[in-house]
Backbone as a ProteinNet text record, in pm:
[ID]
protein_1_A
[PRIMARY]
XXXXXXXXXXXXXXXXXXXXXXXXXXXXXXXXXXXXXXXXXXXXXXXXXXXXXXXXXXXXXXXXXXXXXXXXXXXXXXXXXXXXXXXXXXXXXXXXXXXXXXXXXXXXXXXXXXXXXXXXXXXXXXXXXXXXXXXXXXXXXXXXXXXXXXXXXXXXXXXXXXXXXXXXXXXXXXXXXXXXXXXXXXXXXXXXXXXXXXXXXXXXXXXXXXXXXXXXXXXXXXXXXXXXXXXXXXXXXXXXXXXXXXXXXXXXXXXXXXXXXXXXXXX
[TERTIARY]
-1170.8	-1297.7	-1298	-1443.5	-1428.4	-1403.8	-1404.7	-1363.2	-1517.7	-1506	-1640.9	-1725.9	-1667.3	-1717.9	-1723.6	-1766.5	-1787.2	-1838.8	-1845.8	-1871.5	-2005.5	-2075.2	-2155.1	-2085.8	-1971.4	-1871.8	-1841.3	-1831.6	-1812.3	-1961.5	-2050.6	-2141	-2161.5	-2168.9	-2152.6	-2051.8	-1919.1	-1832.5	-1866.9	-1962.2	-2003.9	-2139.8	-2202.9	-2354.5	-2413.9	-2311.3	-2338.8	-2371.4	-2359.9	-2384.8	-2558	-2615.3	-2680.3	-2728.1	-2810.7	-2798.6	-2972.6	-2872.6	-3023.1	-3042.6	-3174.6	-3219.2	-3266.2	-3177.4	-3221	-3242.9	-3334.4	-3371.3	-3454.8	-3462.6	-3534.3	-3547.2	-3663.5	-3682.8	-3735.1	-3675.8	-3739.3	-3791.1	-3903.8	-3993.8	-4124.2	-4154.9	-4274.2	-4321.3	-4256.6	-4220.7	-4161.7	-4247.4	-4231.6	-4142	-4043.6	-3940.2	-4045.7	-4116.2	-4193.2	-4232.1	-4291.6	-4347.7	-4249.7	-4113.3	-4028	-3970.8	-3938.3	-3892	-4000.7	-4094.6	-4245.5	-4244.6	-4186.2	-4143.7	-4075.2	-3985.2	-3879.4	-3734.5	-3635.6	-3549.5	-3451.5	-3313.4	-3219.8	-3309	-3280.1	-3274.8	-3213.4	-3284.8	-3264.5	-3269.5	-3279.3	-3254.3	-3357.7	-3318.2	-3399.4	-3468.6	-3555.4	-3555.6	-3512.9	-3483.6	-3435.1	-3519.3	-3540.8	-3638.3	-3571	-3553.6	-3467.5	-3501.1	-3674	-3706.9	-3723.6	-3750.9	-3785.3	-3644.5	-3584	-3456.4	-3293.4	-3304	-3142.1	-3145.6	-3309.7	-3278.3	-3435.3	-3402.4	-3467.9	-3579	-3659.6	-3772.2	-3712.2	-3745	-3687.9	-3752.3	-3679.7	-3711	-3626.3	-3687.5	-3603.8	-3461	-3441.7	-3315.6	-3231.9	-3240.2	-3177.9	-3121.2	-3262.2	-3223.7	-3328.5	-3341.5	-3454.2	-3461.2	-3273	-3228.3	-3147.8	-3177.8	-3111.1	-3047	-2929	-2845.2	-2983.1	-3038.1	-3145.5	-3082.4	-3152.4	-3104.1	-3000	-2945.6	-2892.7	-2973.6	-3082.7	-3171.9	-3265.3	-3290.6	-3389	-3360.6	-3195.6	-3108.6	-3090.3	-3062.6	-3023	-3187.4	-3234.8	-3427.1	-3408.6	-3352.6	-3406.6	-3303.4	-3199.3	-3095.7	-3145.9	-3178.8	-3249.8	-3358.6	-3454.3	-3547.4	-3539.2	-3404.2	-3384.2	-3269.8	-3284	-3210.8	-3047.9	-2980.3	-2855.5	-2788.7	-2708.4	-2636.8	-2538.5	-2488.3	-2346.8	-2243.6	-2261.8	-2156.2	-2160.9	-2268.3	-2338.2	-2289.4	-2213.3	-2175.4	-2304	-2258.9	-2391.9	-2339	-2458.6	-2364.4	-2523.5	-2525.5	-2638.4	-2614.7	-2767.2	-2774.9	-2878.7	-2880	-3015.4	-3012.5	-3055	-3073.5	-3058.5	-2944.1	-2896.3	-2738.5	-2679.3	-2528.5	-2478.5	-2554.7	-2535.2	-2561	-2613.9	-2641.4	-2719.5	-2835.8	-2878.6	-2862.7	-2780.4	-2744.9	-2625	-2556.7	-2424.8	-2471.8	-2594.1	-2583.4	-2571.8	-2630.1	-2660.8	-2486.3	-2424.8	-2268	-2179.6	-2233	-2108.2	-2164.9	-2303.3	-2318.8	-2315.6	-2291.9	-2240.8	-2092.1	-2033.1	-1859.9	-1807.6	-1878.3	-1875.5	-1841.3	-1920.5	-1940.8	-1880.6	-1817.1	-1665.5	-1747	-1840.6	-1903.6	-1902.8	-1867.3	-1871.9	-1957.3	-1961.4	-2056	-2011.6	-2036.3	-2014	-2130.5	-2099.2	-2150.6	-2162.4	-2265	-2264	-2234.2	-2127	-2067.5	-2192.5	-2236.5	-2323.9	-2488	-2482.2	-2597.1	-2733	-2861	-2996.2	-2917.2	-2892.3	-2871.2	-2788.1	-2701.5	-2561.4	-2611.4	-2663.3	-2719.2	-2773.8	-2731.2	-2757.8	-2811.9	-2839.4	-2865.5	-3037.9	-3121.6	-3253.4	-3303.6	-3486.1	-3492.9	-3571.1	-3672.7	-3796.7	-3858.6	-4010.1	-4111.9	-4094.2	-4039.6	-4037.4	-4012.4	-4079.3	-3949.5	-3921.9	-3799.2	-3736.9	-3757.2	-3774.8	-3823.1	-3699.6	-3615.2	-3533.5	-3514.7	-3417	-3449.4	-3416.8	-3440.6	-3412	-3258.3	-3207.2	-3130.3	-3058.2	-2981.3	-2978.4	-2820.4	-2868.7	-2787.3	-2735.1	-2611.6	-2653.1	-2626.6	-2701.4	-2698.6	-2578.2	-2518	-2398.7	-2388	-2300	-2354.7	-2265	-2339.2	-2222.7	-2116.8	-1970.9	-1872.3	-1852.4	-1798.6	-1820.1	-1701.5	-1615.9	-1462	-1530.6	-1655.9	-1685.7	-1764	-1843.4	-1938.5	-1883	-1934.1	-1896.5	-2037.8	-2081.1	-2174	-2202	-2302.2	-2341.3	-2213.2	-2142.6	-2023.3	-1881	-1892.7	-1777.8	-1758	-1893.2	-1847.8	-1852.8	-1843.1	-1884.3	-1735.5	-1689.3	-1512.1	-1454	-1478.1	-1388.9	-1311.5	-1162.5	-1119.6	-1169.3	-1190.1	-1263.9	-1364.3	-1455.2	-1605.5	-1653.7	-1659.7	-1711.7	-1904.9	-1926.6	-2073.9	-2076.1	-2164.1	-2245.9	-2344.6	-2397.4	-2507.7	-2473.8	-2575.6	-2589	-2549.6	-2458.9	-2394.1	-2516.9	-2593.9	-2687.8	-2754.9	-2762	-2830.7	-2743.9	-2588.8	-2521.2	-2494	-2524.4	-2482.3	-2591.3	-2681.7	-2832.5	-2913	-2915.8	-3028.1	-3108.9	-3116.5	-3235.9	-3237	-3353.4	-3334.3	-3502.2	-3547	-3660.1	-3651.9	-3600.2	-3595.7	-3621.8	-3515.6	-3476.8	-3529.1	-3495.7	-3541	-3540.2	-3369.8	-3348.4	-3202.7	-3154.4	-3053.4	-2975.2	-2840.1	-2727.6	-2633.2	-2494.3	-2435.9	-2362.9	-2313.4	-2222	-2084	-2065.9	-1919.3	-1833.2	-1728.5	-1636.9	-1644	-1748.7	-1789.9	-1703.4	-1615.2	-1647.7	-1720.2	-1776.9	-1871.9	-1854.8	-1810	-1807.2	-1923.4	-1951.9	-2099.2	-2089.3	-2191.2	-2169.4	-2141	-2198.4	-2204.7	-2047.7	-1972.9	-1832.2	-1738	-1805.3	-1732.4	-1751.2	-1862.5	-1892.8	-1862.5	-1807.4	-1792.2	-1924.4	-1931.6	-1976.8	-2103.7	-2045.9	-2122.3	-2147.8	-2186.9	-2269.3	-2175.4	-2035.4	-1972.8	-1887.9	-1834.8	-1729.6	-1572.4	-1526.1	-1422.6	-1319.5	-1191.5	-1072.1	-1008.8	-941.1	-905	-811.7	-736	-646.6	-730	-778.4	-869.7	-950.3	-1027.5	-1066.9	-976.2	-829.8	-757.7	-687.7	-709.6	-707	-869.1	-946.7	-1103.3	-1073.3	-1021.4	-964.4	-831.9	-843.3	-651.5	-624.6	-752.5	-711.6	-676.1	-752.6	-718.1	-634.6	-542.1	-436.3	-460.9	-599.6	-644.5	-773.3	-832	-1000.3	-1045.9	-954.2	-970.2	-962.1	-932.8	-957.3	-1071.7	-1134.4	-1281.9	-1388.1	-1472.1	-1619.3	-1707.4	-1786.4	-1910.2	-2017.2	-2089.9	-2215.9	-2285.4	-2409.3	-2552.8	-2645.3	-2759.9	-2875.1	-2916	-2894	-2954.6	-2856.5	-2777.8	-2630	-2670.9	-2750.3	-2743.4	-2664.4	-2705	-2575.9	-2435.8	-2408.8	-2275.8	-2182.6	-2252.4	-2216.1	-2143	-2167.4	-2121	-1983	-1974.9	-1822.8	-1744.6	-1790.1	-1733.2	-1642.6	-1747	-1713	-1627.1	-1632.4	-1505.8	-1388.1	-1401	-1264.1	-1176.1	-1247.4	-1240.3	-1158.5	-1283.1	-1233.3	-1097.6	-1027.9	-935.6	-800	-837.1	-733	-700.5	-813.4	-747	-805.3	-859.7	-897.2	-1087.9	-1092.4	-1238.9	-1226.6	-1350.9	-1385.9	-1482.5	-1539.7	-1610.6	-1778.3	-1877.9	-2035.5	-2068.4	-2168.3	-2225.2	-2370.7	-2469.8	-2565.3	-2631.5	-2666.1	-2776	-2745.3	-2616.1	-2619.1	-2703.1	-2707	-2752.3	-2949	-2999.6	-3146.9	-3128.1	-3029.7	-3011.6	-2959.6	-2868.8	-2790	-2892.9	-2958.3	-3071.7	-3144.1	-3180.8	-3310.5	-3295.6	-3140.9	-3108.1	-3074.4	-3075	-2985.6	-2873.8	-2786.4	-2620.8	-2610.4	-2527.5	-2493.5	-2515.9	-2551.2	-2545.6	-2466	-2386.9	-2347	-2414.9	-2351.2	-2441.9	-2364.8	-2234.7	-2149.1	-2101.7	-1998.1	-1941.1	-1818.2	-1742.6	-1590.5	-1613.1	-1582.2	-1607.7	-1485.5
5403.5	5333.1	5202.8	5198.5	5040.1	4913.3	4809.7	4671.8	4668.6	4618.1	4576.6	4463.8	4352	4283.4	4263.9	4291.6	4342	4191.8	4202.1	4076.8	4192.8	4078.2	4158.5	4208.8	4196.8	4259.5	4429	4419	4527.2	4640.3	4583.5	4669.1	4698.4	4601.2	4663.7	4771.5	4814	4899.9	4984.7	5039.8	5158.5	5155	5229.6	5233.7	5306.8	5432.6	5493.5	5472.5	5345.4	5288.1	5215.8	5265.7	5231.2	5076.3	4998.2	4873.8	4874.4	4823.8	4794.9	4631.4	4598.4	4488.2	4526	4441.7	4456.1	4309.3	4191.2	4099.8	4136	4008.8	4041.9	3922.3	3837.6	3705.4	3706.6	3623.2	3628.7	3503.3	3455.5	3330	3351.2	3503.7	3546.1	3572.1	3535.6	3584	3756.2	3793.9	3915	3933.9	4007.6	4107.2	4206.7	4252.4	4335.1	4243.7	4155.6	4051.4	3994	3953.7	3915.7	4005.9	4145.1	4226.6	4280.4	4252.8	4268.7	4167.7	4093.5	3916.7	3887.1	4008	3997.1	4056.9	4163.2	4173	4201.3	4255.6	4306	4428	4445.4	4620.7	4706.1	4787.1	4900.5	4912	4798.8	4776.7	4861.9	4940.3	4977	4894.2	4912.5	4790.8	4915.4	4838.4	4877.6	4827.1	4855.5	4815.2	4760	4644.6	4647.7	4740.9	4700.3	4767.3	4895.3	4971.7	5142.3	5177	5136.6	5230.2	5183.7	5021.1	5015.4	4955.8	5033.9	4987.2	5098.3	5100.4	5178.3	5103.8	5124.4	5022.7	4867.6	4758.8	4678.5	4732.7	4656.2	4688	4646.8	4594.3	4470.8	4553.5	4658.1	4723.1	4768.8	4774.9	4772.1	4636.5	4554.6	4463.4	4443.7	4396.7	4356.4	4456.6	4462.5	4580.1	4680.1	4785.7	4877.3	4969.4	4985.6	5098.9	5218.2	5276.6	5368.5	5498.4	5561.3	5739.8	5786.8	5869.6	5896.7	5962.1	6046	6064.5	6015	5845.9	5810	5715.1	5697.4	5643.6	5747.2	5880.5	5948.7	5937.9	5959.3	5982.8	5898.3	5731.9	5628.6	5595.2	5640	5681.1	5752.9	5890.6	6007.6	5936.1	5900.2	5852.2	5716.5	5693.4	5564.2	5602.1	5752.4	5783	5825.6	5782.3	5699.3	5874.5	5916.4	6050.8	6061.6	6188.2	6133.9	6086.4	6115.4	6049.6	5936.9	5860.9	5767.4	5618.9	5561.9	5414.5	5288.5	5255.9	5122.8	4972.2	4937.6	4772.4	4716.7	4588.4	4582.8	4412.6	4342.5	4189.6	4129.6	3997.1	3965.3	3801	3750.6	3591.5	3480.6	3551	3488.8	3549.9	3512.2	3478.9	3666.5	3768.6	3888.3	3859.5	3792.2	3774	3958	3946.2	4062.2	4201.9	4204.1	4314.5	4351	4271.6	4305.5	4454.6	4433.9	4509.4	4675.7	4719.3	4795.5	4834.1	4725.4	4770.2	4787.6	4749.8	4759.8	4915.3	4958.4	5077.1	5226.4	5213.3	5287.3	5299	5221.8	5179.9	5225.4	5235.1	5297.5	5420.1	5470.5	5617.6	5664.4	5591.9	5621	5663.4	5599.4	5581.9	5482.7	5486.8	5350.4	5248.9	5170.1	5062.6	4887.5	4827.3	4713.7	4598.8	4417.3	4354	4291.2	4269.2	4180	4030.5	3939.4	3862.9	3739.8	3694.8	3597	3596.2	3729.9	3801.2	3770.9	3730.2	3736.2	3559	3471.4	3335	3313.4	3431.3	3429	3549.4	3606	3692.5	3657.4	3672.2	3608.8	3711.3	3818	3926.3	3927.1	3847.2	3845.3	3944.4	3900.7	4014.2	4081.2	4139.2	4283.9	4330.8	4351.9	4336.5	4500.8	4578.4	4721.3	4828.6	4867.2	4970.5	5083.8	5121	5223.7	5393.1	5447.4	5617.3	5681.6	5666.6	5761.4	5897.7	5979.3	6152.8	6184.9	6312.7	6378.8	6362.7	6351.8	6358.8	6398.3	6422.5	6410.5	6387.1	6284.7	6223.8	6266	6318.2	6376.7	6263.6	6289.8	6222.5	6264.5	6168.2	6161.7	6081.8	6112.1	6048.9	5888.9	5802.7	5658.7	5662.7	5655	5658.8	5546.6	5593.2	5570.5	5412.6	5461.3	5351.6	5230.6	5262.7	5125.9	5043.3	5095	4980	4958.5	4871.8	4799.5	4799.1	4846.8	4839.9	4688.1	4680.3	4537.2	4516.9	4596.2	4599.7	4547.9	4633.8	4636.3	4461.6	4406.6	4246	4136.3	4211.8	4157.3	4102.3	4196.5	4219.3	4203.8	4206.7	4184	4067.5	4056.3	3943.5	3877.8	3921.8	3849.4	3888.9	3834.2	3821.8	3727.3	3770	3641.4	3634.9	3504.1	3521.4	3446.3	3534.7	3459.8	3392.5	3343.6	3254.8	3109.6	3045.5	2900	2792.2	2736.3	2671.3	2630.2	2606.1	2540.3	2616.1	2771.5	2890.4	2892.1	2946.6	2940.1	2867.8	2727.7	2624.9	2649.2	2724.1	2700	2565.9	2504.5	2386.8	2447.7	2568.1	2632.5	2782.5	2820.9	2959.9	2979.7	3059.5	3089.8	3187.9	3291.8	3459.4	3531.2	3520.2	3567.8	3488	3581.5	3525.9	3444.8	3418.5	3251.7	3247.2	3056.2	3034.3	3041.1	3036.8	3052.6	3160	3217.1	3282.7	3356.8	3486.9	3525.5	3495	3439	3390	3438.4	3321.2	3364	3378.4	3417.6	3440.3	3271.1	3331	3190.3	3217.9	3119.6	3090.6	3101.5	3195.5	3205.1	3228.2	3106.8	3119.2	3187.3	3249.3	3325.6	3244.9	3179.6	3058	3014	3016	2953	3078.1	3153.1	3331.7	3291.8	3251.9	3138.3	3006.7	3011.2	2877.2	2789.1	2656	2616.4	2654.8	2742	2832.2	2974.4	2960.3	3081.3	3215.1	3237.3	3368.9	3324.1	3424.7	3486.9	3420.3	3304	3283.4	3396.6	3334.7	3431.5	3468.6	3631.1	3688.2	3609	3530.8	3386.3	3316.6	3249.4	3149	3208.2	3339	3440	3460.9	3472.7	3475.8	3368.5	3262.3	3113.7	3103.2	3123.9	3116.5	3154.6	3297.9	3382.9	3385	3344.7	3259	3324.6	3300.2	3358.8	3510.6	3594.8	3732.8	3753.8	3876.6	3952.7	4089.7	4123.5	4290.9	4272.6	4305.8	4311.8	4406.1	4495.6	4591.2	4516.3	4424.1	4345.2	4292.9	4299.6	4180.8	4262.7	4202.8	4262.2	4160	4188.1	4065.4	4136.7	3996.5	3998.2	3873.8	3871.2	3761.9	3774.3	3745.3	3748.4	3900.4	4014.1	4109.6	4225.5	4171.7	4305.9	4301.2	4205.8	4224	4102.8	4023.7	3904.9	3908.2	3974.4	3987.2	4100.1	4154.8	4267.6	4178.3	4026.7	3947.2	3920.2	3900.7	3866	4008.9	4105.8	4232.2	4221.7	4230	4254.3	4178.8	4013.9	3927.7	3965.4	3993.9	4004.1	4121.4	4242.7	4343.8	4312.7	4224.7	4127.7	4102.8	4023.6	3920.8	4026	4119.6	4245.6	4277.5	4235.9	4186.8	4364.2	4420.2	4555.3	4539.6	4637.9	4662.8	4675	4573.7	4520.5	4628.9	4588.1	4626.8	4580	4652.9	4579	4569	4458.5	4528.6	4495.2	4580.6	4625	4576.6	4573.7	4456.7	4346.1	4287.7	4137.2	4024.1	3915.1	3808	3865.7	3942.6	4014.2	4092.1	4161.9	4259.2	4201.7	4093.1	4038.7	3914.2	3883.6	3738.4	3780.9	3954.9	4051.1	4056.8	4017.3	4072.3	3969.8	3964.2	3899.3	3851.9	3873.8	3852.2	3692.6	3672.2	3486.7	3466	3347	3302.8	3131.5	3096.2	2990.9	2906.6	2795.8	2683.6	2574.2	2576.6	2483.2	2526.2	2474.1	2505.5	2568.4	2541.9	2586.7	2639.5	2728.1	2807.7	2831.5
2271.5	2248.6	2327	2388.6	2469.7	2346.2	2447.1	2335.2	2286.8	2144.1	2130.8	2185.5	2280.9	2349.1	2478.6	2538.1	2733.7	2786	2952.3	3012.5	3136	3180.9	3263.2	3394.7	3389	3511.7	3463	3332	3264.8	3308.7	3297	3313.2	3438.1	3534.5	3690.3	3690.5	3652.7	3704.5	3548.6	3492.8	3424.2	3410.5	3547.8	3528.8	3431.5	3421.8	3333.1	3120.1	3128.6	3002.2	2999.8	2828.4	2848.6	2772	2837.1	2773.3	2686.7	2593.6	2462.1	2399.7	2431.2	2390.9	2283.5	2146.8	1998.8	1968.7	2048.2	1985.1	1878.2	1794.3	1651	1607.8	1524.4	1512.7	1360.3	1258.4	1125.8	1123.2	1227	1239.9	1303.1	1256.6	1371.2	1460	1552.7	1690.4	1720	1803.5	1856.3	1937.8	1914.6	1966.2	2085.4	2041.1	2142.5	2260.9	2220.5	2319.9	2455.4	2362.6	2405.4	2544.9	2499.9	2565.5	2713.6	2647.5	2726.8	2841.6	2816.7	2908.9	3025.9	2967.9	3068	3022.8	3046.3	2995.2	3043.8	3079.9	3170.6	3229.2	3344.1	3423.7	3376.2	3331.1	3286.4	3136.3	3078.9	2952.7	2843.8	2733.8	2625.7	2531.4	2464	2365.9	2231.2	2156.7	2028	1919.5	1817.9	1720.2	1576.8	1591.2	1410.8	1340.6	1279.8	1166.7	1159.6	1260.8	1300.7	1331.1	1388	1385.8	1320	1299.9	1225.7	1116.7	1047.3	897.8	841.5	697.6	654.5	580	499.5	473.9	368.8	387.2	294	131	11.2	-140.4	-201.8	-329.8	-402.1	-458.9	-450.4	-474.4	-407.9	-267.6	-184.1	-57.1	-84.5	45.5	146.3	219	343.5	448.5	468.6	594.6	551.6	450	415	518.5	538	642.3	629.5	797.2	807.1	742.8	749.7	708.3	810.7	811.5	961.6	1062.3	991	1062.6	1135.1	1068.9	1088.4	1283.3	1232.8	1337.4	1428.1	1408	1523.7	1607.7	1533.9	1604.7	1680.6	1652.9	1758.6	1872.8	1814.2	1935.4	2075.3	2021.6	2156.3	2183.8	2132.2	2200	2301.5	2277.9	2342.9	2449.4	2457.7	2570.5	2535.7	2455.5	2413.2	2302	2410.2	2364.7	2236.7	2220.8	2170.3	2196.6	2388.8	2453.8	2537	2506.4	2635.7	2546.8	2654.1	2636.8	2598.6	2483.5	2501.1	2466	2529.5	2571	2492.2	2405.6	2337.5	2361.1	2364.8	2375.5	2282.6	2282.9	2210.7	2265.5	2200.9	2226.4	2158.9	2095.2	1974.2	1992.2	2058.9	2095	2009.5	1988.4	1927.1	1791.2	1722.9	1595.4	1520.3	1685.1	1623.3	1625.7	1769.4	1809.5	1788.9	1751.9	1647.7	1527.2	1476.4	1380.2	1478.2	1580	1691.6	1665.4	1779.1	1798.1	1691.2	1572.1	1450.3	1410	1425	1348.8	1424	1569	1666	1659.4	1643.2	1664.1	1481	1408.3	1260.9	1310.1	1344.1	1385.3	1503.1	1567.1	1640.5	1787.5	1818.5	1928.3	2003.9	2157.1	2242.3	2256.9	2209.6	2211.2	2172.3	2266.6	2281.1	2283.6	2225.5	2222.1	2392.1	2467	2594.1	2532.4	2605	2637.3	2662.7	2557	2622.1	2574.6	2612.5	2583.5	2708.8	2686.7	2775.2	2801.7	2759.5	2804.7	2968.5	2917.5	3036.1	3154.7	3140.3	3227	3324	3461.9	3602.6	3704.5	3644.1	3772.2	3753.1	3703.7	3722.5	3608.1	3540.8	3433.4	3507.5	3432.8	3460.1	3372.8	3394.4	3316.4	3318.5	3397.3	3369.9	3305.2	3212.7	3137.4	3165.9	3116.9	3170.7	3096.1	3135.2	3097.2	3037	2929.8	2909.6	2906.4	2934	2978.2	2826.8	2820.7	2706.2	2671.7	2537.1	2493.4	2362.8	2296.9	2156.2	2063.8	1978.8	1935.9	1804.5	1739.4	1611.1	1466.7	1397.8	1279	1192.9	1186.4	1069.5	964.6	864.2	740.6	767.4	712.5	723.8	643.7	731.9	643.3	557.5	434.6	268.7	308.8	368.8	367.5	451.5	565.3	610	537.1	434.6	340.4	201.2	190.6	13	2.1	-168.4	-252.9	-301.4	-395.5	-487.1	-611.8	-656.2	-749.2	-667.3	-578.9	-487.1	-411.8	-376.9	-332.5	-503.4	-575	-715.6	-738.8	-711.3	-764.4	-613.4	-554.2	-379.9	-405.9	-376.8	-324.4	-235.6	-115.6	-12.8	71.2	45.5	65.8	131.1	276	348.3	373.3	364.5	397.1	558.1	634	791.4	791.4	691.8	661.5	737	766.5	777.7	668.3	681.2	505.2	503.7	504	413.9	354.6	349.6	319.9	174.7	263.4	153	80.3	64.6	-56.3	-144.3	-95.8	-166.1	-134.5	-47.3	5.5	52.4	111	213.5	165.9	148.8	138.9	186	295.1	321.8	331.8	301.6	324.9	144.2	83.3	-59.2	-158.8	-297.7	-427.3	-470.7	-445.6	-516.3	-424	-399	-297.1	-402.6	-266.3	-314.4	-230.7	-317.2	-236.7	-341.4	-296.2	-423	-457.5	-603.1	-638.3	-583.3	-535.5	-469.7	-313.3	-257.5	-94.9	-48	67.4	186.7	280.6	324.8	442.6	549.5	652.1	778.8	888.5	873.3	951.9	1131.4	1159.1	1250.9	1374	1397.6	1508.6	1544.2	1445.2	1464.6	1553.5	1591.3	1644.7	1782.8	1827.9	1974.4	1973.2	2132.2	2236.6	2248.9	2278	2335.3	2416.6	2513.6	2650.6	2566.3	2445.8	2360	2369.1	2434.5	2434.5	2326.5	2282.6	2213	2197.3	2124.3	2178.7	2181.1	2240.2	2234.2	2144.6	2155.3	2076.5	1956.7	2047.3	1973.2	1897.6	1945.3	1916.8	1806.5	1803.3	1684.2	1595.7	1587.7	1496.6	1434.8	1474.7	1448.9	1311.3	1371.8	1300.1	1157.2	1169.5	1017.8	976.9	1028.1	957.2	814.1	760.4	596	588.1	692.6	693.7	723.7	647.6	709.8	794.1	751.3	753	747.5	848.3	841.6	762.5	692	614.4	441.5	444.3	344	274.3	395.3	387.8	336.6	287.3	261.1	326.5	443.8	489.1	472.1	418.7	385.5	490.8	443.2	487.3	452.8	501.6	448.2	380.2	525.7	480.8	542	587.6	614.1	788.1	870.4	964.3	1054.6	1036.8	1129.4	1067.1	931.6	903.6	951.9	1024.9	1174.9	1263.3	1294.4	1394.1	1354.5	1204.5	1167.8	1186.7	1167.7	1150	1306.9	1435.7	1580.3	1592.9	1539	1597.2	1532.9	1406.5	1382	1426	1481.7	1531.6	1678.9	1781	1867.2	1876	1726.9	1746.8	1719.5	1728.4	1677.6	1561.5	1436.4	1287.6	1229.8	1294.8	1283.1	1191.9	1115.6	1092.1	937.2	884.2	757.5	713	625.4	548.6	552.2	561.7	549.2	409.6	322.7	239	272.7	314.4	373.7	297.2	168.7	73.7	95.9	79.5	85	9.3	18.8	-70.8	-66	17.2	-3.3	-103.3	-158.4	-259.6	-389	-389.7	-475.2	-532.8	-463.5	-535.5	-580.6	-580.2	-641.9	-820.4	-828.6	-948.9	-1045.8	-1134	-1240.7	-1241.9	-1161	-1126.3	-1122.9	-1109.6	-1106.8	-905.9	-940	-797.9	-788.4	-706	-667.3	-560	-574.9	-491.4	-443.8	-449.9	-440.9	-311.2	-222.8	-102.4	-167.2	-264.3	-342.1	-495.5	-467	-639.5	-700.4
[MASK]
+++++++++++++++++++++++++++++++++++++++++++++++++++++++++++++++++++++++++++++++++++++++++++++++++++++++++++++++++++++++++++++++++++++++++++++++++++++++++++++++++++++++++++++++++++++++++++++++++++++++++++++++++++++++++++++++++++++++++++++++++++++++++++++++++++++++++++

């Protein structure tokens, strides 16, 4: 399997990969528009809500994991085989397209985060889009060992959240029911996984970040809605600490309910 994080050198020497723009904006702003603007060559666009999530509902979450069907559909139509490499960006250092590469790479398919993403990208964009050929992708069920349930981060030893501390302390909450974070969660905000120059630090330097982990197989990450906590998943993956756990409701599913919520930075 490729690394989950590629550089645009990577993509020059495998044309054969295909690249998907999964920007996505929870401030109103159009993703369509965006992509409409200008985007890499050759690039697909990808659709959060139509293809890597199933409808939001107060019992599931905002971004419920799609059907597999509903995912394989937007796979073929987006060109993107069972065997076709994908390299995915957004404009947000992978915040969003993380969820893209963590749920391909679940399913033991090649797919990688771009290095940078639309910021670092120097080969010019294009208002053109591209015609994908027929293809088909098959739907498989999501394996059970990569997600944690609403019980399962209840009781988790470790439960990291990708939120913005200020999301998670509960000072800000513009998305969900009520702020806060779930007991026990630390805060690994996504932003701290990038440099400076918006890439990815090093694998070192990533295992420096999680110091607390022994086993990415340990972890349960969450966030808002199970989609930027895809970003913690890739780095730690990145840093060689291996592959965690999602829980796909997250604090959209967990603030729906009755459960306790925290507000402090240390619980």
């Amino acid at each position: 399997m490729i690394a989950p994080v590629v550089d645009a050198s990577w993509l020059t020497a495998h044309p054969e990969a295909v690249i998907a723009d999964v920007r996505y904006y929870l401030d109103g702003r159009s993703a369509a528009e965006a992509y409409a603007g200008g985007h890499i060559p050759g690039a697909v666009r990808i659709d959060m809500d139509a293809v890597l999530a199933n409808p939001a509902s107060r019992e599931e979450g905002r971004h419920p994991l799609p059907d597999p069907e509903r995912f394989a559909a937007g796979m073929s139509a987006a060109g993107i085989s069972d065997s076709t490499p994908v390299v995915a960006y957004d404009d947000a250092g992978g915040a969003m397209a993380g969820r893209l590469v963590w749920m391909l790479r679940m399913l033991g398919h090649d797919a990688a985060l771009l290095d940078g993403g639309l910021a670092t990208w120097e080969g010019g964009l294009t208002s053109e889009v591209p015609a994908p050929g027929s293809t088909e992708f098959t739907a498989r069920e999501w394996p059970a060992d990569a997600l944690a349930t609403i019980d399962d981060a209840a009781t988790g030893d470790f439960v990291i959240d990708a939120r913005a501390p200020e999301r998670y302390r509960g000072e800000s909450e513009p998305l969900d029911a009520r702020p806060g974070h779930i007991p026990g969660a630390r805060n690994y905000p996504l932003t701290g996984n990038l440099g400076a120059n918006g890439r990815f630090l090093s694998p070192a330097e990533l295992r420096v970040r999680f110091a607390e982990v022994a086993v990415a197989s340990e972890v349960i990450s969450s966030c808002g809605s199970g989609v930027t906590a895809c970003h913690n998943l890739i780095a730690m993956e990145h840093a060689g600490l291996g592959r965690g756990r999602l829980y796909p409701g997250s604090w959209s599913q967990w603030s729906a309910t009755d459960r306790p919520a925290a507000t402090n930075a240390v619980d």
